[in-house]
N, C-alpha and C positions, 0 to 999 in steps of 0.2 A: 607393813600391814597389808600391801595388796594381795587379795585376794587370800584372804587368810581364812584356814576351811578348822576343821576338828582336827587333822590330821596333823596342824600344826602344835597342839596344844600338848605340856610337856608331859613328863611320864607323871601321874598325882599318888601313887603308892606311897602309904603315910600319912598320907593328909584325909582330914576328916571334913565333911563342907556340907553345910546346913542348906536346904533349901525349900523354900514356902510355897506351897501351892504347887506342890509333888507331884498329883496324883493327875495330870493332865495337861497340855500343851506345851507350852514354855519350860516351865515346872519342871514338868516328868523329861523332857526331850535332853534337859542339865542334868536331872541324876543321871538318866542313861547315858550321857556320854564319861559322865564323871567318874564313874563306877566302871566301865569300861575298861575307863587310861588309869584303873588303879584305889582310886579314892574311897573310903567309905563316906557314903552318902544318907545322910537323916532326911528323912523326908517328912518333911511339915504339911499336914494336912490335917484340914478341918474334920471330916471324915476318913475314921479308922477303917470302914471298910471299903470303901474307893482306894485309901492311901495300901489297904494291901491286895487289892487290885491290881492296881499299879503298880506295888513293887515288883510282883511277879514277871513283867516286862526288862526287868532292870537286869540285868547281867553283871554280876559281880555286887560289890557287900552294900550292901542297903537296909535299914530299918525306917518303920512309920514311927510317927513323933506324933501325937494328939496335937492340934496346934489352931485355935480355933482367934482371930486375929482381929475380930470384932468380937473379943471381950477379954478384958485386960487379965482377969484370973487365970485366965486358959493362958495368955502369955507369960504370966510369971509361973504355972505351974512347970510349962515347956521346958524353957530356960533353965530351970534348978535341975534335970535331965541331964543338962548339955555340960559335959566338964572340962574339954579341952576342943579347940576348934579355930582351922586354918582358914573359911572361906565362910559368909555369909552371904546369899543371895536371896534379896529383898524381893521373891518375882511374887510372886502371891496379888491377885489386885481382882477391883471388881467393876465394870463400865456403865455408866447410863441407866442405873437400877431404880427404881423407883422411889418417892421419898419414904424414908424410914431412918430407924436408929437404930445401937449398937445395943448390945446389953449395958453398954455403960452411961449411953445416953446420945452418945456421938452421933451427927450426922453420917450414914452408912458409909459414903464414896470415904470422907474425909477420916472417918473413925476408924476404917480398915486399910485404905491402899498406904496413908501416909501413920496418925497415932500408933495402930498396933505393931506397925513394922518401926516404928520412933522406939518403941516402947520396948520390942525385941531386943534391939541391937543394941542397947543402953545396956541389960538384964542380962546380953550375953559379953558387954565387952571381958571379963573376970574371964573367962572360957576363952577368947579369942586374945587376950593380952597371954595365956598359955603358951603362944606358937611365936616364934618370930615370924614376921611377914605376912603377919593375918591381914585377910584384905573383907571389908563390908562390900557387895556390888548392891548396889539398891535399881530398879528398873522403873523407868518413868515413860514415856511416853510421848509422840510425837504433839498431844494435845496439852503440855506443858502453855504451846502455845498460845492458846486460848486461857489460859487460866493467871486468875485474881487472887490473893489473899485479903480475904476480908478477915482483917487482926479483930474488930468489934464484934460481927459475928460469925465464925469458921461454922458454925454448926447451920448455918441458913434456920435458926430460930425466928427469926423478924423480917427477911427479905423473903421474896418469893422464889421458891426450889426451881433450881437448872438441875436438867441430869445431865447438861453438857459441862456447864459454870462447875457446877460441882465436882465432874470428875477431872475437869482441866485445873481448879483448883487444889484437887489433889497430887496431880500427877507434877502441878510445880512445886508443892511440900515437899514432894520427893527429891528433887535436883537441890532444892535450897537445904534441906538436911542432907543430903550427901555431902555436898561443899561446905556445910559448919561443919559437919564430923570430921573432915580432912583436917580445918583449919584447927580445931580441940583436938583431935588426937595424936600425939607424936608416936607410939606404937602401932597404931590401927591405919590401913591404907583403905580410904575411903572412895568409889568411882560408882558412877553412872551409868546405864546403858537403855537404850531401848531399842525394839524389835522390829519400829515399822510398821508397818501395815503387814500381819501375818493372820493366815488363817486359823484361829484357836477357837476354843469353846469360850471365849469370856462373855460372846454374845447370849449364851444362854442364862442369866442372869438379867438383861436387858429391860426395861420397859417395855411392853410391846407394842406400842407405838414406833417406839423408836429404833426396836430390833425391825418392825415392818420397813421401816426408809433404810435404814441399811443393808438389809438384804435385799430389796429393790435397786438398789445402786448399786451392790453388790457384784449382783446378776449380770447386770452389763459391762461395769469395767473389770471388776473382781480381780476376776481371770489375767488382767490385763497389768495390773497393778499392784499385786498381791504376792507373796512368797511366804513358801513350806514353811513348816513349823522349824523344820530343820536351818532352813536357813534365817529364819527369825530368832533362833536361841545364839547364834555368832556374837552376836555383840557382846552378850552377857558372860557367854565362855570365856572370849577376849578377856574379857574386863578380869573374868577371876581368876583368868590362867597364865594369861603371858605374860614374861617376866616385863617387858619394855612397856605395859600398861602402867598407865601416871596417877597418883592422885589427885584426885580434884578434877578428874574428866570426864568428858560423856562422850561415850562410843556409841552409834547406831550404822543401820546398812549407807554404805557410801554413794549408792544410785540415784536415779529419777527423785530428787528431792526429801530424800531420806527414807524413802517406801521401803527401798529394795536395796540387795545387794549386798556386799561385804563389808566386814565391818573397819570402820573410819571413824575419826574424829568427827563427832556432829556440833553442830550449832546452838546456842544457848539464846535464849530472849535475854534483854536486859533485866527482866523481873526475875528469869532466874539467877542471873550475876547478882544480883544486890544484897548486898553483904550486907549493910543494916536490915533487913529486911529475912534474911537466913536467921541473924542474931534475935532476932524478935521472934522469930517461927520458936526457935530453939525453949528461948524463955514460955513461951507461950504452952508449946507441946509438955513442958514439967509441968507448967501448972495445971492443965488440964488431965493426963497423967498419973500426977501425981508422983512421977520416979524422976527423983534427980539421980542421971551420970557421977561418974568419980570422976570427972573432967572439967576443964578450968571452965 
């Protein structure tokens, strides 16, 4: 895995791979590589006309998918689209937004980065059980670290709103449902990745408070700290391309504490190892949902 670039990644002609939050950063940086080495590439985005913006960047076969991931309709309409399919990549996410709800009622961070993307890959396993060797990547985040499940109240209805609590509780929904999907699906290869600390648009969405202290810190180390969009999408490539990628892993950049660098086997908190506690998200995300899996 050292130092493993695009260049490594195999020929994807044939394969069809879904990806959320298309039309910009992370996103769009995996269609266009995807699309590249071969693959047709759907591009999930909440807006149709960004997402064909954006494709227009893309070189090779690409289509927009309406896909709007804070509100459950939009994802089942999505999904009944998609009929056969080799790769899902869960990148789609939203940081530190202010408080607010879904269409469905959900708390924003926790009803879009982790529910709609739960709620996807459930809707699409019938499309991906199509392909042998379909692999889900879902993309979580270095602030997994910081993050709680509050099982009594995930929506922050009764406690008072974090935009940090909140999105680090999302981004550990993410890790904890990747590794129940592994453990439930014996067809479906389920893995992990995140990007680091990379320079994307996810800030424009922001609280501006809190977009103001991160671009003030920014400013000073950024530069110092920080990596390309390009080399922030590594991990998640890995994850859905190479064949030696494991289920049940989380890949991020191998450098200065997982900011930077190439992509490696990262580090998990114990809250996201804990398997009673994956199994409760699991229960919980149906209920809330409302879509139970064909899965044990």
């Amino acid at each position: 895995m050292s130092r493993w670039t695009e260049a490594d990644i195999p020929d994807q002609t044939g394969r069809t791979v879904l990806v959320t939050g298309a039309n910009s950063g992370l996103g769009l940086r995996t269609a266009q590589v995807l699309a590249a080495k071969g693959a047709h590439v759907i591009m999930g985005c909440r807006s149709v006309q960004r997402g064909e913006t954006a494709r227009r960047t893309v070189e090779g076969s690409a289509e927009v998918l309406e896909l709007d991931l804070a509100d459950l309709s939009s994802v089942r309409a999505a999904a009944e689209q998609v009929e056969a399919l080799d790769v899902l990549v869960n990148n789609a996410g939203i940081m530190a937004v202010p408080n607010g709800r879904t269409v469905d009622g959900f708390e924003r961070q926790f009803g879009t980065n982790h529910l709609g993307h739960a709620a996807l890959t459930w809707l699409l396993l019938p499309a991906l059980r199509q392909r042998p060797g379909a692999r889900v990547v879902t993309v979580s985040s270095l602030m997994h670290r910081a993050g709680r499940i509050d099982f009594e109240d995930p929506n922050w209805d009764r406690r008072p709103y974090s935009l940090q609590g909140s999105y680090g509780q999302s981004k550990l929904a993410n890790l904890l449902f990747a590794r129940e999907l592994e453990r439930r699906s014996p067809d479906v290869t389920s893995i992990a990745a995140h990007p680091g600390m990379t320079a994307t648009e996810l800030t424009n969405n922001m609280a501006d408070a809190h977009k103001s202290a991160v671009m003030k810190i920014g400013g000073k180390i950024g530069s110092l700290i920080s990596q390309s969009v390009e080399m922030g999408a590594l991990p998640q490539l890995y994850a859905a391309t190479a064949p030696e990628a494991r289920g049940g892993e989380y890949y991020g950049p191998g450098g200065f504490k997982g900011l930077r660098g190439y992509p490696a086997v990262a580090p998990m908190t114990a809250a996201a190892r804990d398997d009673l506690a994956a199994n409760r998200l699991w229960e919980l995300t149906i209920k809330l949902t409302g879509i139970a899996p064909d899965l044990p």
